[in-house]
C-alpha positions as CSV (number, residue, x, y, z in Angstrom):
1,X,11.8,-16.2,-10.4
2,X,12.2,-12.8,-8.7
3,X,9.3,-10.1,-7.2
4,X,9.3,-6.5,-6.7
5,X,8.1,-4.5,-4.4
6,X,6.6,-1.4,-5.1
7,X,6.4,1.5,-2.9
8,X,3.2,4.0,-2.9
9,X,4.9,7.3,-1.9
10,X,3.1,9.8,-3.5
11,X,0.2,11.2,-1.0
12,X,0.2,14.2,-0.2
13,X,-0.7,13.6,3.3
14,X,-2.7,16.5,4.3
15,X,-4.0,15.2,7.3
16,X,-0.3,14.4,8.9
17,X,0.9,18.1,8.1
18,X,4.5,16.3,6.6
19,X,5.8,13.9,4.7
20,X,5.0,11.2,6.8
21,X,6.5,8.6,4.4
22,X,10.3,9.7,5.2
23,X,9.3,10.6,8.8
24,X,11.8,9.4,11.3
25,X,10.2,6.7,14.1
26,X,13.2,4.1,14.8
27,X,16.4,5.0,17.1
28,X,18.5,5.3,14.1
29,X,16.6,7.7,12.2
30,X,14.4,5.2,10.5
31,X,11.2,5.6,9.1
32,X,8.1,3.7,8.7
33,X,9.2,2.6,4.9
34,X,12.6,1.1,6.1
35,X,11.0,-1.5,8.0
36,X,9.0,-2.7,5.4
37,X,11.6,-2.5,3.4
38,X,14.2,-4.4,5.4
39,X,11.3,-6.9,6.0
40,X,10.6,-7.0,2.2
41,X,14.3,-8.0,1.9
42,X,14.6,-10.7,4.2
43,X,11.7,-12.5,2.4
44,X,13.4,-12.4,-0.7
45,X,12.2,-9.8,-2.2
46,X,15.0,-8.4,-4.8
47,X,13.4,-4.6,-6.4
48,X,12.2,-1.5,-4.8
49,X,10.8,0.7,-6.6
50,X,9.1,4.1,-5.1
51,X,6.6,6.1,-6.8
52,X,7.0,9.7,-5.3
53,X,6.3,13.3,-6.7
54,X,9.2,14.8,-8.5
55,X,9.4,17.6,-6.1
56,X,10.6,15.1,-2.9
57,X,13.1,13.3,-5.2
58,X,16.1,14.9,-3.6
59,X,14.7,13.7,-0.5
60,X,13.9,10.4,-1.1
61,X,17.1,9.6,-3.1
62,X,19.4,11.2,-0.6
63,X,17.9,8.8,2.2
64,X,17.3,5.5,0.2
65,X,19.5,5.1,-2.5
66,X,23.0,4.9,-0.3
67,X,21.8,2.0,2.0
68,X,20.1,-0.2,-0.8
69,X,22.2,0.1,-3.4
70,X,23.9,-3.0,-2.8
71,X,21.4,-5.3,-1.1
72,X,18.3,-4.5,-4.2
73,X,17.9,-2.7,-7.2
74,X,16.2,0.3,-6.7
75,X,13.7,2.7,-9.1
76,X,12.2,5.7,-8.7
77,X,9.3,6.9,-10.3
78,X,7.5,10.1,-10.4
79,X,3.3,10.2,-10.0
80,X,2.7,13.3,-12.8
81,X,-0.5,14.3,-13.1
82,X,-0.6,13.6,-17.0
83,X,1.2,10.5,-17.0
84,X,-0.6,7.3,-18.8
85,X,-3.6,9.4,-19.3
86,X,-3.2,8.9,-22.9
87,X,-3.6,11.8,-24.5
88,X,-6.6,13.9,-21.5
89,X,-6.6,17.4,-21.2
90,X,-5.8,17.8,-17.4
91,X,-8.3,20.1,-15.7
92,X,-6.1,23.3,-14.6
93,X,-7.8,23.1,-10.9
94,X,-6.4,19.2,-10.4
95,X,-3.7,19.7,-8.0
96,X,-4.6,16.4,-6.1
97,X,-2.9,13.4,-7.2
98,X,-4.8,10.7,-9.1
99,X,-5.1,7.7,-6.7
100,X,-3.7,4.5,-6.1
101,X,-4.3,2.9,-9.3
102,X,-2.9,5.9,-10.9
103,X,0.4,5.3,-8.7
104,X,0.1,1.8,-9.5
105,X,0.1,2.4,-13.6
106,X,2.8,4.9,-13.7
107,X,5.5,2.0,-12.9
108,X,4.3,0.0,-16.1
109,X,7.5,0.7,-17.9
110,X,10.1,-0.7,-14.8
111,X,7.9,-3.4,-13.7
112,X,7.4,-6.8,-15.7
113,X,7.7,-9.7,-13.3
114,X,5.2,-10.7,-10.2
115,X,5.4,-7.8,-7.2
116,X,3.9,-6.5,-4.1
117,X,2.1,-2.9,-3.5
118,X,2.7,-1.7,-0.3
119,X,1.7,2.1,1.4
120,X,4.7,3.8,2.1
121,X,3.4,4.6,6.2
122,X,1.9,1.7,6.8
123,X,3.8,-1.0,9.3
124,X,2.7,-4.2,8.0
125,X,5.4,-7.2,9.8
126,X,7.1,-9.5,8.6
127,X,4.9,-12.5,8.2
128,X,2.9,-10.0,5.4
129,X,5.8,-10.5,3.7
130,X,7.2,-13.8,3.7
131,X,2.9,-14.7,2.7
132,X,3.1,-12.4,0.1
133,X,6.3,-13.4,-1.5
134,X,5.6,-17.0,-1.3
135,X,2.7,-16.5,-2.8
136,X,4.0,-14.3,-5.8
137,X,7.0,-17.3,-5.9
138,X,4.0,-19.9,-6.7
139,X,0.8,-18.7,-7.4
140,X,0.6,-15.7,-8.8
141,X,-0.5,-15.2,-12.7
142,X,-2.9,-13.6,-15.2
143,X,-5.9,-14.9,-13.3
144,X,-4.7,-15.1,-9.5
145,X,-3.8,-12.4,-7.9
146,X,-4.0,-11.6,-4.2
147,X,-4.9,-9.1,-1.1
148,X,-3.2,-9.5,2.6
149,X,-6.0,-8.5,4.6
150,X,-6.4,-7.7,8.3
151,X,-8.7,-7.3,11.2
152,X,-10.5,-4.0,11.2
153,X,-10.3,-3.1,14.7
154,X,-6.5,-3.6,14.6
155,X,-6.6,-0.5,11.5
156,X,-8.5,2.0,13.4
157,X,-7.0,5.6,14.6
158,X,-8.0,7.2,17.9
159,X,-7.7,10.4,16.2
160,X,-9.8,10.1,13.5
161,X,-11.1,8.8,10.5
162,X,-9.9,6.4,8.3
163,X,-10.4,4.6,4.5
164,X,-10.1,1.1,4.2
165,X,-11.3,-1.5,1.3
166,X,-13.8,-3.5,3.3
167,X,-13.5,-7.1,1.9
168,X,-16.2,-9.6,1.6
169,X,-14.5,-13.2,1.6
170,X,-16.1,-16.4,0.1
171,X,-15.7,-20.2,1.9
172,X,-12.5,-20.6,-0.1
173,X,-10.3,-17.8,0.7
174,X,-11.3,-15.5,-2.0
175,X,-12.2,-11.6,-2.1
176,X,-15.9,-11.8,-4.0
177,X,-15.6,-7.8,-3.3
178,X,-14.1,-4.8,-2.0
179,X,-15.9,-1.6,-0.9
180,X,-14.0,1.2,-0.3
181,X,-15.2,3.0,2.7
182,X,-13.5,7.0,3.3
183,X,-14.9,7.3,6.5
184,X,-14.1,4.7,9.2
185,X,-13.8,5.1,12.9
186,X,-14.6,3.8,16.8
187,X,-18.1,5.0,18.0
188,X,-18.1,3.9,21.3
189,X,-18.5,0.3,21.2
190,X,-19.3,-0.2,17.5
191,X,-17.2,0.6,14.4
192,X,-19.2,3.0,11.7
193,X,-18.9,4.6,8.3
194,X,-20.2,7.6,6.8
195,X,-21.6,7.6,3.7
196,X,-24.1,10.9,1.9
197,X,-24.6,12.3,5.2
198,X,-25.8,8.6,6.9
199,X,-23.8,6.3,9.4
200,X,-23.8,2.4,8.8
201,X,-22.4,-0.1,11.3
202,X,-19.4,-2.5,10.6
203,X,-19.0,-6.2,11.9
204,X,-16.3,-6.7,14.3
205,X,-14.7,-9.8,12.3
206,X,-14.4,-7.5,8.7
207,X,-11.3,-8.1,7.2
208,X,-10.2,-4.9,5.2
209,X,-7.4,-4.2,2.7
210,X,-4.3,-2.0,3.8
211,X,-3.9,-1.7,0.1
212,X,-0.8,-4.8,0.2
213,X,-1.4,-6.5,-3.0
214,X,0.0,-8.8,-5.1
215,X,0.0,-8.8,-8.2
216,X,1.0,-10.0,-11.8
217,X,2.4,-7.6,-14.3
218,X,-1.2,-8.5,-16.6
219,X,-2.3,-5.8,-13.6
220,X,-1.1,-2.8,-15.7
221,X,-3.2,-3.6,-18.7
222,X,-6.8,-4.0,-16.8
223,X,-5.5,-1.0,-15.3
224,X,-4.8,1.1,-18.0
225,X,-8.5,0.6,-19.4
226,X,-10.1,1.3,-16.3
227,X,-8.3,4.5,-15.7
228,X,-9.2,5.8,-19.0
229,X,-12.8,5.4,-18.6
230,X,-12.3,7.1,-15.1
231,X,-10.5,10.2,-16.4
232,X,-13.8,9.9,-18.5
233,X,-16.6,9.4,-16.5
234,X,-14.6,11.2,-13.1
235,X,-11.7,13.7,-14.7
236,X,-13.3,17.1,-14.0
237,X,-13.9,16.4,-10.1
238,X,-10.7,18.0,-8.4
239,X,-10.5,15.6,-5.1
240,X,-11.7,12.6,-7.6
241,X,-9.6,9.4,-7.0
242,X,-9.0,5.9,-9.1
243,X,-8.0,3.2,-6.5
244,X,-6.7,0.2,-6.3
245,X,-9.5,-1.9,-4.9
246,X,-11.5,-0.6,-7.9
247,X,-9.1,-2.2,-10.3
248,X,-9.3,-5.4,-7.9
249,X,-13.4,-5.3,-8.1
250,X,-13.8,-4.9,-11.9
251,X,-11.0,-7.6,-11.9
252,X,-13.4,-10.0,-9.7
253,X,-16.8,-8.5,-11.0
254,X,-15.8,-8.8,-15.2
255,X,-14.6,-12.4,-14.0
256,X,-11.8,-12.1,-15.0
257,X,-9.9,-13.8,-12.5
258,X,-10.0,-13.9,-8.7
259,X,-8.0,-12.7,-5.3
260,X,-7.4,-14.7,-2.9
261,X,-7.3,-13.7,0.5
262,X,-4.2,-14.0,2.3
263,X,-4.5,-13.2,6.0
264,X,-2.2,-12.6,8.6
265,X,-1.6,-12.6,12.1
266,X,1.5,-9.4,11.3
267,X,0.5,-6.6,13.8
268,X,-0.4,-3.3,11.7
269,X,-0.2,0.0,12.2
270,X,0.4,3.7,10.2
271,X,0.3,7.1,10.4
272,X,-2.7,9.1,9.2
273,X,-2.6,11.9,12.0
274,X,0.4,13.6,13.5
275,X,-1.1,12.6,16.8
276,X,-0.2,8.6,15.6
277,X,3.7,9.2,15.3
278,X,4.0,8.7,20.0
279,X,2.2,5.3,19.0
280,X,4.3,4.4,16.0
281,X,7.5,5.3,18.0
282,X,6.3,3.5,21.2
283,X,5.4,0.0,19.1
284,X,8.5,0.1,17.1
285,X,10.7,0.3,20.5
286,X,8.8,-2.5,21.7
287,X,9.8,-4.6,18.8
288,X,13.3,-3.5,19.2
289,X,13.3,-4.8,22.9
290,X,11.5,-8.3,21.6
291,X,14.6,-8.5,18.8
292,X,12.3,-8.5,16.2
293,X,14.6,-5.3,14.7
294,X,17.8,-4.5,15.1
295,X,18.8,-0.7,16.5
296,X,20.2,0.5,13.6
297,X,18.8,-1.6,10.5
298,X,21.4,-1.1,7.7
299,X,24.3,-1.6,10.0
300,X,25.0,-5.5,8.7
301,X,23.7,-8.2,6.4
302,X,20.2,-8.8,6.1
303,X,19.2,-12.7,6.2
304,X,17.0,-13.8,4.0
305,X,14.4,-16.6,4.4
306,X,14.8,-19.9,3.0
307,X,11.7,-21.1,1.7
């Protein structure tokens, strides 16, 4: 049985001031996606497939398609604003792209086999991968699917705030619900959120999704539903979004099915601010002198895990 792996590449990333998701951090010109990629790979992973916005094709065709071509196959798909919204008048203000779970339905048509959801500048490591592939190998299906979570203090910016899926985890390894929080960040020694004006503390030990899911393909038709009755109840807003952990908590709330947890000890990190990239740059080195990464990654055969 193969996976995919799907690429969330469509953001606008208004807080970076760039495309962030094809900014160069590794000696070789590499960005943040190529490691996860090349990661992705060497787990066994054997489909890439980016959702972008039709306007940074060029871009991200020009960069991607020449080094994978013969290692994966590789799709591109575009987040429109009118895609899979089933017939909805788009307001004319909506410039902002749907969501997540919007990026997630439009590869419906190209994906039909177990995969992976990754953000396209998030650093995730490589044990995230060989967990989640394993666990899309052999236990992934109409009613399991699953979340690699990590430790919120290891998510945080120090220039900034931050949205994460704060997951609430039973005694056998299973999400029970995820709350996504917009505004997360360090205040002093506690970690807080903002919500209508009010701050509320987070515990120390929360576990939060960095939107890595796995997933079976049943995904796009709970999807599909949900996303109609947002465009419903939600269309008109202009900066309204339909996530992902939504999906996952009507998936777990409607009982559906379940999500297991899958945690990891893989160090994170990502770009939200321009102010992150000296970070980024610095860690990546650092994984480079520990041989975790070669220089230049494309330059020779990946090996991939035996499992």
């Amino acid at each position: 049985m193969s996976a995919s792996l799907l690429v969330l590449a469509a953001g606008m990333a208004s807080r970076y001031g760039s495309l962030k998701q094809i900014d160069q951090f590794g000696p070789s010109g590499e960005s943040i996606i190529d490691y996860s990629i090349y990661d992705a790979i060497e787990a066994g992973f054997t489909k890439i497939v980016f959702i972008i916005r039709q306007e940074f094709a060029k871009e991200f065709r020009e960069i991607f398609e020449s080094k994978l071509k013969d290692r994966v196959t590789v799709e591109f798909i575009f987040q429109d604003l009118d895609s899979f919204t089933n017939g909805y008048t788009v307001p004319a203000h909506r410039t902002k792209p749907w969501g997540t779970g919007h990026a997630l339905l439009c590869a419906k048509d190209v994906i039909h086999e177990p995969f992976a959801v990754i953000n396209g500048d998030d650093f995730y490591g490589k044990e995230a991968f060989q967990k989640a592939y394993r666990f899309l190998l052999h236990e992934a299906s109409d009613r399991v699917w699953a979340n690699v979570c990590y430790p919120l203090p290891n998510t945080l910016s120090d220039h900034g705030f931050v949205s994460r899926g704060v997951c609430t985890i039973d005694e056998n390894n299973f999400i029970t619900n995820i709350t996504e929080r917009t505004k997360i960040y360090q205040l002093q020694d506690e970690i807080v959120y903002e919500e209508n004006g009010s701050k509320f503390s987070l515990p120390m030990h929360t576990k939060v999704s960095m939107n890595f899911w796995c997933f079976a393909p049943n995904i796009f038709k709970v999807s599909q539903k949900l996303f109609e009755a947002f465009l419903n109840e939600n269309g008109d807003e202009c900066k309204s979004e339909f996530f992902i952990p939504s999906v996952a908590g009507q998936f777990i709330q409607q009982e559906k099915g379940k999500i297991k947890a899958i945690t990891t000890g893989s160090q994170w990190f990502g770009v939200t601010y321009k102010e992150d990239k000296p970070l980024v740059q610095k860690r990546i080195t650092a994984l480079l002198k520990d041989g975790i990464y070669p220089s230049a990654l494309y330059n020779h055969a990946i090996a991939k895990t035996e499992y």
